[in-house]
TIVO-2410 file (N, C-alpha, C; in nm, 3 decimals):
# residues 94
REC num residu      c1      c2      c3 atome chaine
REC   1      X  -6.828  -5.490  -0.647     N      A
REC   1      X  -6.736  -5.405  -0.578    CA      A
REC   1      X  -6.592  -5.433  -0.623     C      A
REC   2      X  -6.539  -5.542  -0.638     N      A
REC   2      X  -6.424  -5.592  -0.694    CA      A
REC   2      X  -6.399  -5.591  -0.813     C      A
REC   3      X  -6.514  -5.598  -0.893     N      A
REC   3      X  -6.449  -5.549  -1.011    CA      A
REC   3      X  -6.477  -5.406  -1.065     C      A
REC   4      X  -6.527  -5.324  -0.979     N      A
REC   4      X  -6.546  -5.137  -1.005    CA      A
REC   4      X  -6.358  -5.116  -0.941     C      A
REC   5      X  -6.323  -5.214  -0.859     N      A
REC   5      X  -6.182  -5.135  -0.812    CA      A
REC   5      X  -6.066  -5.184  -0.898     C      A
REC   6      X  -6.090  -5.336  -0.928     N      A
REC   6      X  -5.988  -5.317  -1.069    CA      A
REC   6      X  -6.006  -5.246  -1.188     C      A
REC   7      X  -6.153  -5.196  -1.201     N      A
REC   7      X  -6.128  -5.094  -1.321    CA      A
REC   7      X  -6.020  -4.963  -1.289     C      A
REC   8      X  -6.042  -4.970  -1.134     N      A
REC   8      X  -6.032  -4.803  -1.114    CA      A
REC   8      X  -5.851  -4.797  -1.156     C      A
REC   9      X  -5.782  -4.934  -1.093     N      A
REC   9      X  -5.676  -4.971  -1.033    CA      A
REC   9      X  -5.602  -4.943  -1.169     C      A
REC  10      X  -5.652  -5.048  -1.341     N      A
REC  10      X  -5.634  -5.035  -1.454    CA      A
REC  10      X  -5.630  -4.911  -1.488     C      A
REC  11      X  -5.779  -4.811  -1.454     N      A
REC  11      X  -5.734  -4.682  -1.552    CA      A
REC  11      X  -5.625  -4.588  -1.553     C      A
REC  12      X  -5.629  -4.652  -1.376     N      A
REC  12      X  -5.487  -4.554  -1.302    CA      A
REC  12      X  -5.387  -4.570  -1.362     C      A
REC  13      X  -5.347  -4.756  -1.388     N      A
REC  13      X  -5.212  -4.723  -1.471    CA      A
REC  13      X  -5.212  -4.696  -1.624     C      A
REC  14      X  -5.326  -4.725  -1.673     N      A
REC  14      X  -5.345  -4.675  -1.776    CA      A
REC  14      X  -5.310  -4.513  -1.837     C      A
REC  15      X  -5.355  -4.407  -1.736     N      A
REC  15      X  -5.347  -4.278  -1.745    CA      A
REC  15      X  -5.211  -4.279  -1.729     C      A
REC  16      X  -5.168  -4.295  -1.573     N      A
REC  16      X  -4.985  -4.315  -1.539    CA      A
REC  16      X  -4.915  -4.339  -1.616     C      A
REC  17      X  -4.931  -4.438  -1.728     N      A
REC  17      X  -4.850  -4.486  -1.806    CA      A
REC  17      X  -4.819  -4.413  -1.909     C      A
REC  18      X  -4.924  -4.337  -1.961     N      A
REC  18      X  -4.967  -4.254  -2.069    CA      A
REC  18      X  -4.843  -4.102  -2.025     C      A
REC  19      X  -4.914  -4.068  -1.905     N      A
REC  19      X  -4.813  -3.978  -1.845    CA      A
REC  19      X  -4.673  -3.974  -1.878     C      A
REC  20      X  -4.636  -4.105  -1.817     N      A
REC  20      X  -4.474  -4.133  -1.763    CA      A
REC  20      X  -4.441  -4.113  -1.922     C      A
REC  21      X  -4.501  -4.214  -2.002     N      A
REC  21      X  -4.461  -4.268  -2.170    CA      A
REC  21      X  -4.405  -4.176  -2.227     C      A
REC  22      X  -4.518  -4.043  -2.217     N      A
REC  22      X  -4.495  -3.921  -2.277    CA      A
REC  22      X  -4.372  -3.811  -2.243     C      A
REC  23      X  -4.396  -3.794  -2.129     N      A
REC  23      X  -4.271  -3.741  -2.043    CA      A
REC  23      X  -4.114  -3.828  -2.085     C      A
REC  24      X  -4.120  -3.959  -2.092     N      A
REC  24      X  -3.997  -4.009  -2.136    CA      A
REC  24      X  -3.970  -3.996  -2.257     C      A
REC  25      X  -4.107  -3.988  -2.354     N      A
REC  25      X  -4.053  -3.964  -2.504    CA      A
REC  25      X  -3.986  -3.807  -2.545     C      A
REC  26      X  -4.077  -3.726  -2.459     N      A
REC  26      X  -3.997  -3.597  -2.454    CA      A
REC  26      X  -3.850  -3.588  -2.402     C      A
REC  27      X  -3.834  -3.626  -2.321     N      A
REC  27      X  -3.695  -3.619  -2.249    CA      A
REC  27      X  -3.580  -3.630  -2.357     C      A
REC  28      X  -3.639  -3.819  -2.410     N      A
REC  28      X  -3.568  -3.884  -2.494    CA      A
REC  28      X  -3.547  -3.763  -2.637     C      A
REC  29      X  -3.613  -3.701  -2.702     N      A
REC  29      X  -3.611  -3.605  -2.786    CA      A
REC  29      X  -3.556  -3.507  -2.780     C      A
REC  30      X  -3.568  -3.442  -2.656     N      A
REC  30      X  -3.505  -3.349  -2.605    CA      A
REC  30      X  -3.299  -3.392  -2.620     C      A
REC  31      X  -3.309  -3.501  -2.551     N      A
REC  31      X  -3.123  -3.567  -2.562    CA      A
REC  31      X  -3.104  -3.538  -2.697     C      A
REC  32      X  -3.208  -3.608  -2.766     N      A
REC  32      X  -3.137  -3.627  -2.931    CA      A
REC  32      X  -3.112  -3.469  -3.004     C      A
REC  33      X  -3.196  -3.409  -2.957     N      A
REC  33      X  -3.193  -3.274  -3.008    CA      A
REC  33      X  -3.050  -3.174  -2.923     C      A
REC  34      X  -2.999  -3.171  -2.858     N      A
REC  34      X  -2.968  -3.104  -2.761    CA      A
REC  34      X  -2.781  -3.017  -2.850     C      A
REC  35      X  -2.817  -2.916  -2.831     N      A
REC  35      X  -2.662  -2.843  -2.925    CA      A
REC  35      X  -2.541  -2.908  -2.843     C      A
REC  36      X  -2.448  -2.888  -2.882     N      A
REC  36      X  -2.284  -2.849  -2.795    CA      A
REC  36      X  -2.292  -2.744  -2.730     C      A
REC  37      X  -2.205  -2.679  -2.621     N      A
REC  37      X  -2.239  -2.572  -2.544    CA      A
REC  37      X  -2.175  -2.484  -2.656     C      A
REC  38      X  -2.169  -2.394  -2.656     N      A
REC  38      X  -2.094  -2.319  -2.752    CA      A
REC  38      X  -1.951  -2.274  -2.681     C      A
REC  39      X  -1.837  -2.250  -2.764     N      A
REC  39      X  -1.698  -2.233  -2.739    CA      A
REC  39      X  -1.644  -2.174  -2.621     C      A
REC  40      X  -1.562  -2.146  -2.532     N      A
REC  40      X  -1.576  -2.048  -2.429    CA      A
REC  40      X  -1.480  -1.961  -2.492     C      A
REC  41      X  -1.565  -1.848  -2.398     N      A
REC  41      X  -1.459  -1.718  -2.490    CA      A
REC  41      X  -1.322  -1.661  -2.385     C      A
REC  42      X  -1.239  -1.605  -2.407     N      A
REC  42      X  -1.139  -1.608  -2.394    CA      A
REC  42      X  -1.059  -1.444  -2.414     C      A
REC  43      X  -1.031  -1.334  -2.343     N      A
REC  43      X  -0.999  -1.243  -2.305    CA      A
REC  43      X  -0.876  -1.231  -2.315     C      A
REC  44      X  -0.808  -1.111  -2.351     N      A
REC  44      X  -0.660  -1.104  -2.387    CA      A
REC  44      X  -0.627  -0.917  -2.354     C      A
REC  45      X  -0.522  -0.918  -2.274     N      A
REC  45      X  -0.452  -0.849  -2.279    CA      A
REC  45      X  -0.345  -0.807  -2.219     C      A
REC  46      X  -0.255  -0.730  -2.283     N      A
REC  46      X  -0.120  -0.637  -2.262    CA      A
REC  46      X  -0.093  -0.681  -2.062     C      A
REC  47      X   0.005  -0.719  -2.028     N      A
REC  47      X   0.067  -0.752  -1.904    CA      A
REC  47      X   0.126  -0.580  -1.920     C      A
REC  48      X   0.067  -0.502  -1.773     N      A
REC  48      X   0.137  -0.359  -1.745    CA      A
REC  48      X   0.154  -0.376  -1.619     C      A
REC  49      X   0.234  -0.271  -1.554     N      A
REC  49      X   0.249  -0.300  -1.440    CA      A
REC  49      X   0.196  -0.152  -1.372     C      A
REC  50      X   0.087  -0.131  -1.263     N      A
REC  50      X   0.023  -0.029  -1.234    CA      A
REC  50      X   0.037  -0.050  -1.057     C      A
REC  51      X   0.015   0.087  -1.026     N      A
REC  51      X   0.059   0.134  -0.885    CA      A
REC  51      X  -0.089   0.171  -0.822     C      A
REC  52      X  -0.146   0.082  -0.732     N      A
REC  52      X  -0.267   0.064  -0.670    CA      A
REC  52      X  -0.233   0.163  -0.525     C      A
REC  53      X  -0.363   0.269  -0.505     N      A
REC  53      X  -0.370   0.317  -0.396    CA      A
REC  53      X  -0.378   0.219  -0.282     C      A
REC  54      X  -0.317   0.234  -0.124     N      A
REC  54      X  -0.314   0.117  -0.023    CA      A
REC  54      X  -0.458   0.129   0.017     C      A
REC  55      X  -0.543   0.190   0.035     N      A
REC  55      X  -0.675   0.198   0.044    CA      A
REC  55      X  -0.760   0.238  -0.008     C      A
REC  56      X  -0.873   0.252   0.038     N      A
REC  56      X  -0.998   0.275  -0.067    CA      A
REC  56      X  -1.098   0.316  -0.002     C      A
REC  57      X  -1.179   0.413  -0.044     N      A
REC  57      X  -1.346   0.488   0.042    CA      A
REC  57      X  -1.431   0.411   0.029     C      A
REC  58      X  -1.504   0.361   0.120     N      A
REC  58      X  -1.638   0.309   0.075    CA      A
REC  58      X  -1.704   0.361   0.182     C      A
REC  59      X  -1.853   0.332   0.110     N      A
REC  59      X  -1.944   0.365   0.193    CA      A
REC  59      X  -1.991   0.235   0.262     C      A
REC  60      X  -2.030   0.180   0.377     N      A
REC  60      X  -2.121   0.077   0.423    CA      A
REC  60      X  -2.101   0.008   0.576     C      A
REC  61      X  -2.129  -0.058   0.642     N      A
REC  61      X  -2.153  -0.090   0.769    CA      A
REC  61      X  -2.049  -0.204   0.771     C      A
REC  62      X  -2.009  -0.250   0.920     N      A
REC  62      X  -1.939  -0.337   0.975    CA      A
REC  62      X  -2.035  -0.424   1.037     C      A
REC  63      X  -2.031  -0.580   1.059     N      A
REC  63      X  -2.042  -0.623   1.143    CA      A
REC  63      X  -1.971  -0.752   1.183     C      A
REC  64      X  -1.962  -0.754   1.335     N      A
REC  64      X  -1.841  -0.839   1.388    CA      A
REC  64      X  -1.843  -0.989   1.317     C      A
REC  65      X  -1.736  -1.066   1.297     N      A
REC  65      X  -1.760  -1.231   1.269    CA      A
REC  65      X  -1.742  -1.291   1.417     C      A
REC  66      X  -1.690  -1.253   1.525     N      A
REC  66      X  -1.684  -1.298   1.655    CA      A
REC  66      X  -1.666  -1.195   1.747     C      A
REC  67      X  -1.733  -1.208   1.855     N      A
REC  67      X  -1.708  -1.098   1.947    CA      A
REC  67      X  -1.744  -1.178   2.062     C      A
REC  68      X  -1.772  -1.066   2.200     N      A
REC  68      X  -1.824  -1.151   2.317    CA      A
REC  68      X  -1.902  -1.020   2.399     C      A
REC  69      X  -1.955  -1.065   2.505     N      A
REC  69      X  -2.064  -0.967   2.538    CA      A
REC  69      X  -2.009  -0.965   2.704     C      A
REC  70      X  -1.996  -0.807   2.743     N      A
REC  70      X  -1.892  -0.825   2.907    CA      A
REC  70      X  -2.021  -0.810   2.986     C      A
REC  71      X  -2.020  -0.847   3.052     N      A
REC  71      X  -2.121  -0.845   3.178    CA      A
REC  71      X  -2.047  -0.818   3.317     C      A
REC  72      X  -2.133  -0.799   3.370     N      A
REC  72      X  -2.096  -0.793   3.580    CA      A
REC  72      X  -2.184  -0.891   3.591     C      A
REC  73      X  -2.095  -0.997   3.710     N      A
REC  73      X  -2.147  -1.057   3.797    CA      A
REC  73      X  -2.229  -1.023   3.913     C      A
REC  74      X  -2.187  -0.915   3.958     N      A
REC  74      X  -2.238  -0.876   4.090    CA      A
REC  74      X  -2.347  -0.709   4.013     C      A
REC  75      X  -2.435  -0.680   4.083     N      A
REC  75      X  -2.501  -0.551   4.044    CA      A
REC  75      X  -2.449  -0.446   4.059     C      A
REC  76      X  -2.417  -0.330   4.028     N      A
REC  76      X  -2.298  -0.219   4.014    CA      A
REC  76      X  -2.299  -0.156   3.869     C      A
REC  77      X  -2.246  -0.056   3.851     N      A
REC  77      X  -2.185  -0.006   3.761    CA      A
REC  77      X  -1.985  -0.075   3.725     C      A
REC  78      X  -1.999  -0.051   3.624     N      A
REC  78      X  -1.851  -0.098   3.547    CA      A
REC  78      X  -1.849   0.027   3.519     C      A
REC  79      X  -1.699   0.044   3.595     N      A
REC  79      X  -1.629   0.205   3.591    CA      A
REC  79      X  -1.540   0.177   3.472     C      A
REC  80      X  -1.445   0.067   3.468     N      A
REC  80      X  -1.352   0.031   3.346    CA      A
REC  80      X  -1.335  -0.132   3.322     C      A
REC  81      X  -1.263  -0.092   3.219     N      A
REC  81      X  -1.239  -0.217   3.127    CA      A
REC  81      X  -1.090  -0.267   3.160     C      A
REC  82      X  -1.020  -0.305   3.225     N      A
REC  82      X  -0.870  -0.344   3.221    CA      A
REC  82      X  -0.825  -0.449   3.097     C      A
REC  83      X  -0.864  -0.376   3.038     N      A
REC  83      X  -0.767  -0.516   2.878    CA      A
REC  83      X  -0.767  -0.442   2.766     C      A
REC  84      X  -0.673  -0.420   2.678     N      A
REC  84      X  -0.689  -0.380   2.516    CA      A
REC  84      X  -0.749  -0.488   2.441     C      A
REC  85      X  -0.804  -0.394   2.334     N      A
REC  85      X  -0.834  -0.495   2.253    CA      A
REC  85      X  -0.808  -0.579   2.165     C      A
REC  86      X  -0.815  -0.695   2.176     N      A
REC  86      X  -0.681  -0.818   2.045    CA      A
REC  86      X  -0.668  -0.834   2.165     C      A
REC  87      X  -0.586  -0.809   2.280     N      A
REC  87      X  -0.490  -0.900   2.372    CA      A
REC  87      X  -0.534  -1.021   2.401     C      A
REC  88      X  -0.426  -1.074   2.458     N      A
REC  88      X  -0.505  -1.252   2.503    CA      A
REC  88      X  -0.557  -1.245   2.663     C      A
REC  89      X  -0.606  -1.328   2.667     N      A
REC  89      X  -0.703  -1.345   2.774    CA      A
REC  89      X  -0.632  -1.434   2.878     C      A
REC  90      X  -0.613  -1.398   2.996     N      A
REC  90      X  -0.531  -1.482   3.125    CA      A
REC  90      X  -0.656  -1.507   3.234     C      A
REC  91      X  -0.595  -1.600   3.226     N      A
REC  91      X  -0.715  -1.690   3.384    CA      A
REC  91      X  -0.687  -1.648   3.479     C      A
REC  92      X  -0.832  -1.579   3.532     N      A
REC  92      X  -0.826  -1.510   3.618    CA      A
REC  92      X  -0.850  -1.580   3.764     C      A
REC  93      X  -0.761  -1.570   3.882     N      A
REC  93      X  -0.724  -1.616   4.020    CA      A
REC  93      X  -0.819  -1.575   4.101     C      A
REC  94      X  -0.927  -1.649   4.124     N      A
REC  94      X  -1.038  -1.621   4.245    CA      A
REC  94      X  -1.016  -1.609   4.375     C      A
***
């Protein structure tokens, strides 16, 4: 029994080793082989000076980055809203 599990234990690193060996010799080949990136390229032109419309059409959807959700405390209908919107918010006196 003890010695069927050091065979097993050996072939394991045997194979593993074989594995890893190979994988590192590639790697290693791969470094030695490996180009320079090639040059970066580089764009040129004429400084003009141009008159941009203040807006622009698009087509597509909004959605909020912060908002808040109004509720009633008590059961009822909400006839109105007393606040614009943006304004700041005052603590309200119970």
């Amino acid at each position: 029994m003890t010695k069927r599990l050091l065979f097993v234990v050996v072939l394991l690193l045997v194979v593993f080793g074989a594995v890893f060996g190979w994988k590192y010799h590639q790697i290693q080949q791969g470094m030695a082989s490996r180009k320079p990136p090639p040059p970066a390229v580089v764009a040129m032109t004429e400084v003009r000076e141009e008159t941009w419309e203040s807006h622009l059409s698009a087509v597509g959807s909004l959605v909020a980055a912060a908002g808040i959700d109004v509720t009633n405390e008590v059961p009822g209908k909400v006839s109105a809203l007393r606040f614009e919107s943006g304004a700041l918010a005052k603590e309200a006196s119970c």
